[in-house]
C-alpha positions as CSV (number, residue, x, y, z in Angstrom):
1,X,-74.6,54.1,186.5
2,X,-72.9,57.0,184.8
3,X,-70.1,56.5,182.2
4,X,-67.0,57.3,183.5
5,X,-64.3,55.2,181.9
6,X,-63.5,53.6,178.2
7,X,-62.3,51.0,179.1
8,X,-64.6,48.9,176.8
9,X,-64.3,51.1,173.9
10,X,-60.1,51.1,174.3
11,X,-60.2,47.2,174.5
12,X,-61.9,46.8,171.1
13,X,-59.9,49.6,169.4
14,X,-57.3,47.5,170.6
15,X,-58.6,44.5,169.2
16,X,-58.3,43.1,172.9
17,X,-60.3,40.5,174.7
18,X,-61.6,40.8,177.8
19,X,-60.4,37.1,179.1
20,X,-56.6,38.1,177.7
21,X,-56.9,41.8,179.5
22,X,-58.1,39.9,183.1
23,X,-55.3,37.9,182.5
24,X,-52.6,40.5,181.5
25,X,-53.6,42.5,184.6
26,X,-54.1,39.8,187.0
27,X,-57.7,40.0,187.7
28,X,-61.1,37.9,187.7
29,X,-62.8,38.2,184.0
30,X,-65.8,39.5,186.0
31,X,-64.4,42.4,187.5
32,X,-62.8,43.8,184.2
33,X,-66.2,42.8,182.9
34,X,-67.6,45.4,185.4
35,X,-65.2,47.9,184.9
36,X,-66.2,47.7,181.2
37,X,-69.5,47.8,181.8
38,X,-68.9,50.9,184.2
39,X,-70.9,48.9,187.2
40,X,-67.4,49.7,189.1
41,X,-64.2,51.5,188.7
42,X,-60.4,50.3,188.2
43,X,-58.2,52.4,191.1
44,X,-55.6,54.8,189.1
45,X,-52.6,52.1,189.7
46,X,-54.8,50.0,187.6
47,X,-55.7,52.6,185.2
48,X,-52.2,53.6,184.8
49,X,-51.6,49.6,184.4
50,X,-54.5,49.3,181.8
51,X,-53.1,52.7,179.7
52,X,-49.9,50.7,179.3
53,X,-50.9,47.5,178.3
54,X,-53.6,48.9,175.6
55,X,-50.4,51.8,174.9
56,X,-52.5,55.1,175.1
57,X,-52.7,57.8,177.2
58,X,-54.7,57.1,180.6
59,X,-56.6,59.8,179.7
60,X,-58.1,58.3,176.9
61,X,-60.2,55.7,179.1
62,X,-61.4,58.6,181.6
63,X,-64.8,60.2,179.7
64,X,-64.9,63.6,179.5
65,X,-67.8,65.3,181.1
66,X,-68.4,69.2,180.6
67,X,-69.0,70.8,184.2
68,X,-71.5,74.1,184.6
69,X,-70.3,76.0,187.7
70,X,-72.7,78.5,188.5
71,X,-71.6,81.8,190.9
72,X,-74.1,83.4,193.2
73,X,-72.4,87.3,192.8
């Protein structure tokens, strides 16, 4: 699966656990651990949820990825 959010990365720059961020947010261990693991996605409530509790900007867990658009002229 391709690497879409930071979620991982944001928890340990935060010095957070997984088990205390399930718990913060409500939500089974396992499916923060797949969210980390980028096996499935957090909806954007949850991602707006997640950018508070770690405070930084939700765009900071969304990876960037640099599109090529090519035009037929």
């Amino acid at each position: 699966m391709e690497n879409l959010n930071r979620i991982k990365g944001a928890l340990a720059d935060a010095g957070k656990m997984g088990v205390w961020f399930a718990g913060q947010l409500g939500k089974d261990s396992v499916t923060v651990s797949k969210w980390c693991t980028n096996t499935t996605q957090p909806d954007l409530q949850t991602l707006a949820k997640i950018s508070e509790l770690l405070n930084i900007d939700i765009r900071e867990l969304i990876v960037k990825r640099k599109v090529n658009i090519q035009y037929d002229l």
